[in-house]
C-alpha positions as CSV (number, residue, x, y, z in Angstrom):
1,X,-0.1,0.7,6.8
2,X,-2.6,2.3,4.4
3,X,-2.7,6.1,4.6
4,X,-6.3,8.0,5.4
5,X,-7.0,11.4,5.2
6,X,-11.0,12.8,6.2
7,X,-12.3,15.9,4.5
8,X,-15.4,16.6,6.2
9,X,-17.0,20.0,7.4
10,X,-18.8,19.2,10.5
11,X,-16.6,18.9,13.2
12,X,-18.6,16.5,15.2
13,X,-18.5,14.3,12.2
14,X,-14.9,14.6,11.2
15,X,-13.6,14.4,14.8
16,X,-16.0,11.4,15.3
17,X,-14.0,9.3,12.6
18,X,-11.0,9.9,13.9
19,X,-11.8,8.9,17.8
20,X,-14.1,6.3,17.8
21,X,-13.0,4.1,14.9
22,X,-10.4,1.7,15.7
23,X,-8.2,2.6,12.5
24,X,-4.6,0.6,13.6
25,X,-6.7,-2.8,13.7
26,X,-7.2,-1.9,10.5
27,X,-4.0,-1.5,9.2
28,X,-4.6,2.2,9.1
29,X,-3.2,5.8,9.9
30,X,-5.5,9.1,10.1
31,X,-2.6,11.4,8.1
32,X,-4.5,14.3,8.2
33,X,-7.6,16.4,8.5
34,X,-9.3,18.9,6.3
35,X,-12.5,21.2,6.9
36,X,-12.3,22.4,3.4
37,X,-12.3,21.3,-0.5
38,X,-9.5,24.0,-0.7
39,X,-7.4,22.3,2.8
40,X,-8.5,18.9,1.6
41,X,-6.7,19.2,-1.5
42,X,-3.8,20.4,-0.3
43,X,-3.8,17.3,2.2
44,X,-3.8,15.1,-0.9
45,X,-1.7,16.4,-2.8
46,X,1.3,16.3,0.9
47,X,0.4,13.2,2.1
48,X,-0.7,10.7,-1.4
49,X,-3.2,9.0,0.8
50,X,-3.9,5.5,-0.3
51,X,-8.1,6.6,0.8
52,X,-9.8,9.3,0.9
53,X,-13.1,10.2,3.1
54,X,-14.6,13.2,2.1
55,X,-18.2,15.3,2.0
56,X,-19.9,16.6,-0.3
57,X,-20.7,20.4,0.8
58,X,-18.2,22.2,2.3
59,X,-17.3,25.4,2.6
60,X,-14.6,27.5,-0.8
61,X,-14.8,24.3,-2.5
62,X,-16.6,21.5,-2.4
63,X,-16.0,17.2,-2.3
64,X,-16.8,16.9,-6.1
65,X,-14.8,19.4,-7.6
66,X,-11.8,18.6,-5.1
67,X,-11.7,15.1,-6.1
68,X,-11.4,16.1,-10.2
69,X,-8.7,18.3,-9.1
70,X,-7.1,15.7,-6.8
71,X,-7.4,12.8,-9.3
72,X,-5.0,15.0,-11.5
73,X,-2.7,15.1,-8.6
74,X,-2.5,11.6,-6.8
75,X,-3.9,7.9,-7.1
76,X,-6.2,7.0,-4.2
77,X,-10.0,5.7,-3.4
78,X,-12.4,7.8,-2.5
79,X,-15.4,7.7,-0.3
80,X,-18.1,9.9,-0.2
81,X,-20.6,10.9,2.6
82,X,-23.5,12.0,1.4
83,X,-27.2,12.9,3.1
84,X,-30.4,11.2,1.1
85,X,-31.1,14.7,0.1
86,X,-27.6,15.2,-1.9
87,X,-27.1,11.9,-2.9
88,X,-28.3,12.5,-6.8
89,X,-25.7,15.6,-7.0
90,X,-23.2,12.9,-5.5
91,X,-23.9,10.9,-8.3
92,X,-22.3,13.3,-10.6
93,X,-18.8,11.9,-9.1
94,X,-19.2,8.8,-11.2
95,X,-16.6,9.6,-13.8
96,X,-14.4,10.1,-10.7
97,X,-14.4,6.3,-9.9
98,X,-15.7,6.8,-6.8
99,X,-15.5,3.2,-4.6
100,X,-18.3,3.8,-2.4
101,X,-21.2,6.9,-1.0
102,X,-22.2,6.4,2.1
103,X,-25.4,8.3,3.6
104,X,-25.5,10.4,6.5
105,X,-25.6,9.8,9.6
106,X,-22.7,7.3,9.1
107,X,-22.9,3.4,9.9
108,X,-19.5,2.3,11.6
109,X,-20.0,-1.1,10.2
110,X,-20.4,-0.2,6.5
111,X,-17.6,2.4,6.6
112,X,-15.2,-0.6,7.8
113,X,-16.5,-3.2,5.9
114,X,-16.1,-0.4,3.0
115,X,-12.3,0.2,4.2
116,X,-11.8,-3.6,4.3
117,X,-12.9,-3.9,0.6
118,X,-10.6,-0.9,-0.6
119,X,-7.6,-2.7,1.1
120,X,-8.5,-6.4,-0.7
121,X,-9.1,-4.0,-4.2
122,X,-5.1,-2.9,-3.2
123,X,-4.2,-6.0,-2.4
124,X,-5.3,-7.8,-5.5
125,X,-4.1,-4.9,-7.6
126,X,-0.7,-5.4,-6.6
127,X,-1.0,-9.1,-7.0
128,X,-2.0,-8.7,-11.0
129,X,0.9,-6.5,-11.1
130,X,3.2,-9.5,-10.4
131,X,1.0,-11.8,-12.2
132,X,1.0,-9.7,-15.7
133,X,4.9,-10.4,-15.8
134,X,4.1,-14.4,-15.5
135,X,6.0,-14.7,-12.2
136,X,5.7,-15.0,-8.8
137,X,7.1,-13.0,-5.8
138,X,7.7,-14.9,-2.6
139,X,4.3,-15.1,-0.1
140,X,6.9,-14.8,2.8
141,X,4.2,-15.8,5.6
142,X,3.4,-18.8,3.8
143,X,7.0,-19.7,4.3
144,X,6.9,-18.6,7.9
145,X,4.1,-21.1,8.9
146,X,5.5,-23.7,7.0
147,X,9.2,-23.5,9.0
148,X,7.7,-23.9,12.1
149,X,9.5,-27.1,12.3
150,X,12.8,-25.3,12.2
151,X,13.3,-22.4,14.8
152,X,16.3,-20.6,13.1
153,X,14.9,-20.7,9.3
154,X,11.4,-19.5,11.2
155,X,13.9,-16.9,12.6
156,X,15.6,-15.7,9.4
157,X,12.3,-15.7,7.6
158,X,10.8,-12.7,10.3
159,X,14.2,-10.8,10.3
160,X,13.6,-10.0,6.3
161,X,10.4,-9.6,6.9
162,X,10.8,-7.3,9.7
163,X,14.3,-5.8,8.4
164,X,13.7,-5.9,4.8
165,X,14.9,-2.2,4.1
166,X,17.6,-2.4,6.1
167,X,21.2,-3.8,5.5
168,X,20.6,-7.8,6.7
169,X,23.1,-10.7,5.8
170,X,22.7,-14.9,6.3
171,X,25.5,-14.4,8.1
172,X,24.6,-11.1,10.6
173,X,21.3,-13.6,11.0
174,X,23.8,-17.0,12.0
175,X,26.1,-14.4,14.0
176,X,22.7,-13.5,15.8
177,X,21.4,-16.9,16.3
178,X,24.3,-18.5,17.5
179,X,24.7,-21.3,14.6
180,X,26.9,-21.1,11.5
181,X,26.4,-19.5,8.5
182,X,26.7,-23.3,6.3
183,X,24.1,-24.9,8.7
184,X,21.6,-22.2,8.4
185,X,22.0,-21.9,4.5
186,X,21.2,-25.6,3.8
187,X,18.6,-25.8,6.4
188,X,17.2,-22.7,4.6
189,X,17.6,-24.3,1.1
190,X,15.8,-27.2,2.3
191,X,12.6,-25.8,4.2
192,X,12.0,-23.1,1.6
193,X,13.4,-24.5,-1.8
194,X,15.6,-20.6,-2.5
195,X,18.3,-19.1,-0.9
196,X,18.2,-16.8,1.8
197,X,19.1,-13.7,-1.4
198,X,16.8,-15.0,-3.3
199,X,14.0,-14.4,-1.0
200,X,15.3,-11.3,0.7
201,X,15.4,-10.3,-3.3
202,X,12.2,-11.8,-4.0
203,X,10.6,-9.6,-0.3
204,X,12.3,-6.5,-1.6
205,X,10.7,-6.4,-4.9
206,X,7.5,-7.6,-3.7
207,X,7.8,-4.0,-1.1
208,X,8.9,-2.3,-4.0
209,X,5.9,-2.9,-6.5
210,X,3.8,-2.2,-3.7
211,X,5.5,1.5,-3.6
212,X,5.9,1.6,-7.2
213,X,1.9,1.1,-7.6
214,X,0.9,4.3,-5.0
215,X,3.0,6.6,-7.4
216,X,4.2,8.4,-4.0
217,X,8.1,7.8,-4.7
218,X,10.6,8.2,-7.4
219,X,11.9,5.3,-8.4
220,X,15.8,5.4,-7.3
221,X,13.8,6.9,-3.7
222,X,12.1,3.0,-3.7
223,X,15.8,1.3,-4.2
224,X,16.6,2.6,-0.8
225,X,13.5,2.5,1.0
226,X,13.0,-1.5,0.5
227,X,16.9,-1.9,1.3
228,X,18.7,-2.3,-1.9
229,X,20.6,0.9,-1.8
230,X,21.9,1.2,-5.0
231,X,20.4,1.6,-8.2
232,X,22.1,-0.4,-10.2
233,X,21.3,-3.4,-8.3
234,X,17.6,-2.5,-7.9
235,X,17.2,-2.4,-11.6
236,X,19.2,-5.5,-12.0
237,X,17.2,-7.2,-9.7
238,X,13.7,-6.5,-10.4
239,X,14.2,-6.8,-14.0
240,X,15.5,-10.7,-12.8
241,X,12.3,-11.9,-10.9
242,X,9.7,-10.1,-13.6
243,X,11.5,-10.0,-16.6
244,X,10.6,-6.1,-16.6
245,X,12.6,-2.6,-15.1
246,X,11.7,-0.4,-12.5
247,X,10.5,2.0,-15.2
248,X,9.3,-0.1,-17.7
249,X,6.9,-1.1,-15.4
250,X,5.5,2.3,-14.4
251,X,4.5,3.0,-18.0
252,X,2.8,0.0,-18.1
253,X,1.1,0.8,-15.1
254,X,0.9,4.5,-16.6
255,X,-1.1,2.6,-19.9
256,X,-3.6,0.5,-17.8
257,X,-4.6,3.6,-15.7
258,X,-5.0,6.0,-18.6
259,X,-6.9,3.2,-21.0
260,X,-9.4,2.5,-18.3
């Protein structure tokens, strides 16, 4: 789910984003409102969005400078609304890497299609992430369609895609799927080509570069949100599949950001 917060002044306009766009079909959640540079970047700076929506004037602080400030704070894309009338002094947000202006009064289409493209920029970012390390991390709906031919491998597949974070075994799956633990390991080994660990592993690191990349968690905080608990076998483990730490990683990500 990819976190939105709206900084707008007008409350027709800000209320008006939140109501009548569709944000879940999206893959989004509204996280918070603002009617202020000031509130706005306070919002930020709580909730880490991964986008942020914001105007131009408003009222103690406006869209510009809050987004130099916010930039120093948190990594996100922005979007500004702009009139025609403002649009040159919105032009001044340039060196903020601003992904898109869109003019007043707001077209529903291009805002989504402009949302769309900010998740595929996400989405690809994270992918050259795994690809800079010359490996690859499992594509576990790929798997998924291609077990159809086998109900309980199908089966394990969605429980670590579903139950990824939490404590899951091949065994707790067998137990739950009324077969035994032997016949669902070789029929896993078979279909998929890895063992059940190895792709739980591979899922789990995959969720964890993903966390890694929006800078909104300390490291050890990511071991136990994508399931592995402990530390040690985090680090152990994502160093395995990309041949690069936990940390390491971050300051490479740290480099790219800060050589742009």
């Amino acid at each position: 789910m990819f976190k939105v917060v709206i900084i707008e002044d007008e409350d027709i306009i800000r209320n008006g984003l939140v109501l009548t766009i569709d944000w879940l079909s999206m893959d989004c959640t509204i996280v918070g409102t603002a009617s202020n540079g000031i509130d706005g970047l306070n919002l930020i700076k709580e909730q880490k969005p991964d986008i942020v929506i914001t105007d131009i004037k408003m009222p103690i602080m406006d869209g510009i400078e809050m987004l130099k400030r916010a930039t120093k704070e948190a990594s996100f894309y922005s979007i500004i609304l702009t009139s025609y009338s403002e649009f040159e002094y919105a032009k001044q947000a340039i060196s903020l890497k601003v992904f898109e202006y869109i003019l007043k009064p707001i077209d529903e289409e291009e805002l989504i299609k402009t949302i769309n493209n900010i998740k595929q920029e996400i989405k690809n970012s994270i992918k050259n992430k795994i690809e800079l390390n010359n490996q690859t991390v499992v594509d576990i709906d790929s798997y998924i369609i291609n077990s159809k031919d086998n109900y309980y491998v199908n089966q394990a597949l969605l429980e670590i895609k579903n139950n990824y974070n939490k404590k899951i075994s091949l065994e707790g799956i067998s137990e739950m799927l009324g077969v035994s633990p032997s016949y669902l390991s070789r029929k896993f080994k078979a279909i998929t080509s890895q063992t059940f660990m190895d792709i739980l592993n591979q899922y789990r690191i995959k969720k964890s570069i993903e966390l890694l990349i929006s800078g909104k968690y300390r490291v050890y905080e990511i071991s136990d949100l994508v399931g592995f608990g402990d530390y040690k076998n985090f680090f152990n483990t994502f160093k395995k599949y990309l041949n690069i730490s936990p940390t390491e990683f971050l300051k490479q990500e740290d480099k790219r950001l800060y050589s742009k």
